[in-house]
C-alpha positions in Angstrom: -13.2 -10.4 -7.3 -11.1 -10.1 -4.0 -11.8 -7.8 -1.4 -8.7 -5.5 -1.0 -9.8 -4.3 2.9 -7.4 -4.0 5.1 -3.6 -3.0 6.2 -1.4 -2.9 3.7 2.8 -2.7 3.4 4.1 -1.5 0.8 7.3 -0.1 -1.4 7.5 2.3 -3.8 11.1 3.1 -6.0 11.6 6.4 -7.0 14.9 6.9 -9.0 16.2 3.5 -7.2 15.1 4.7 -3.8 12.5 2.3 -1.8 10.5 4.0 0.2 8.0 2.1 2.5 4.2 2.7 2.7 1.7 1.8 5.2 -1.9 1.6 3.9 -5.8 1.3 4.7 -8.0 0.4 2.0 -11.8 0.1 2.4 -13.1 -1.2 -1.1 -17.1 -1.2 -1.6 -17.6 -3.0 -4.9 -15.5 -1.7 -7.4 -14.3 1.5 -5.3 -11.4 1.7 -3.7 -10.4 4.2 -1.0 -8.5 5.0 1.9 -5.5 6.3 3.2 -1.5 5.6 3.4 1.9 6.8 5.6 4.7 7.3 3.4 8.4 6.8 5.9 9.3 9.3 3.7 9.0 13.2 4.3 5.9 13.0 2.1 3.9 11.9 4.9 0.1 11.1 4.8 -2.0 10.9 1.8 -5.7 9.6 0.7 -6.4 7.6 -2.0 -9.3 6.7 -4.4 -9.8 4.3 -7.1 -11.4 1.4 -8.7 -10.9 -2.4 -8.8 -12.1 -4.2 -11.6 -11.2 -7.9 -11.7 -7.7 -8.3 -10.5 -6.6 -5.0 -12.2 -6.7 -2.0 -9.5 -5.9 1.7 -10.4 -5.7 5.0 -7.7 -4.8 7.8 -7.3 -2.9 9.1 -4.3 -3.0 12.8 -3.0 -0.6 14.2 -0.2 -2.3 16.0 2.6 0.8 18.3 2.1 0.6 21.3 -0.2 1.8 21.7 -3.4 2.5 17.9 -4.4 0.9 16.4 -7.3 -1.4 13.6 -7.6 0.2 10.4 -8.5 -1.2 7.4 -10.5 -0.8 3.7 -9.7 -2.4 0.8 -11.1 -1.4 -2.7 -10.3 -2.2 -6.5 -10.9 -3.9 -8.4 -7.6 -2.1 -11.3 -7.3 -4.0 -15.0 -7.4 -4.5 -15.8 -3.5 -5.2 -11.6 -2.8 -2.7 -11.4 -0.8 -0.3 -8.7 -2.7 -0.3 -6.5 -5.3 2.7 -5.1 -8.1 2.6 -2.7 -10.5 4.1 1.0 -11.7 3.3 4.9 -10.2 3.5 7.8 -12.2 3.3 11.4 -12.0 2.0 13.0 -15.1 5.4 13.6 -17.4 7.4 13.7 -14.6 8.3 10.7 -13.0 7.3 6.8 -13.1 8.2 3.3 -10.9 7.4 0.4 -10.0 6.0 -0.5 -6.3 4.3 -3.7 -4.6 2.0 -3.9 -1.5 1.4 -6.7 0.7 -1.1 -7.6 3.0 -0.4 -6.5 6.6 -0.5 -10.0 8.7 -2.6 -9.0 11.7 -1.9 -12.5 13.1 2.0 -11.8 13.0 1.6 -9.1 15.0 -0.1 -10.7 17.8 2.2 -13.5 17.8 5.3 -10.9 18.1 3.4 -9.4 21.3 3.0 -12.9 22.7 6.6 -13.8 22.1 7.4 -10.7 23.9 5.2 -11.3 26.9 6.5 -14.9 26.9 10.1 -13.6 26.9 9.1 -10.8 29.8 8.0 -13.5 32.1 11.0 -15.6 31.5 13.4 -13.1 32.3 11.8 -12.1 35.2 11.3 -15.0 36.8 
């Protein structure tokens, strides 16, 4: 089983509509939790769940008021390194979305390409 730790990106259609996620999920076993930033108005919400295998299944709940829970469950791909599947809200709405791991290392070479470019044009 892979360990699902980490920073996450992610999209989510609702309706046709991407909307891009941010998450942080801290797995222990076969629980999964954490949280994740919607770009959307919906904001920040937690999330708990359960990986068995390479299925995975949560449930997200908005810090915000009066918005219901909503369901995903998704397929781990082979190397670990992303993650598809659908959302639904209870009777109301459905979609599909896909995460993928948050490349620490690109992040850090962006900030050195930066600095390298900061120097150059200074000097």
């Amino acid at each position: 089983m892979v360990d699902l730790s980490g920073m996450w990106l992610g999209t989510y259609w609702q309706q046709d509509t991407p909307t891009r996620f941010e998450a942080t999920l801290v797995q222990g076993g076969n629980t999964l939790t954490g949280s994740i930033l919607d770009s959307g108005h919906l904001g920040e919400a937690q999330l708990s769940g359960t990986v068995t295998g390479r299925r995975v299944q949560f449930v997200k709940h908005y810090l915000s008021r009066g918005q219901f829970p909503i369901d995903y469950r998704g397929v781990v791909s082979e190397d670990g390194d992303s993650i598809t599947g659908q959302w639904s809200i209870a009777g109301f709405d459905a979609g599909p979305w896909e995460a993928h791991r948050s490349d620490d290392e690109l992040s850090a070479s962006w900030q050195t390409v930066v600095q390298q470019n900061l120097v150059t044009t200074v000097d």
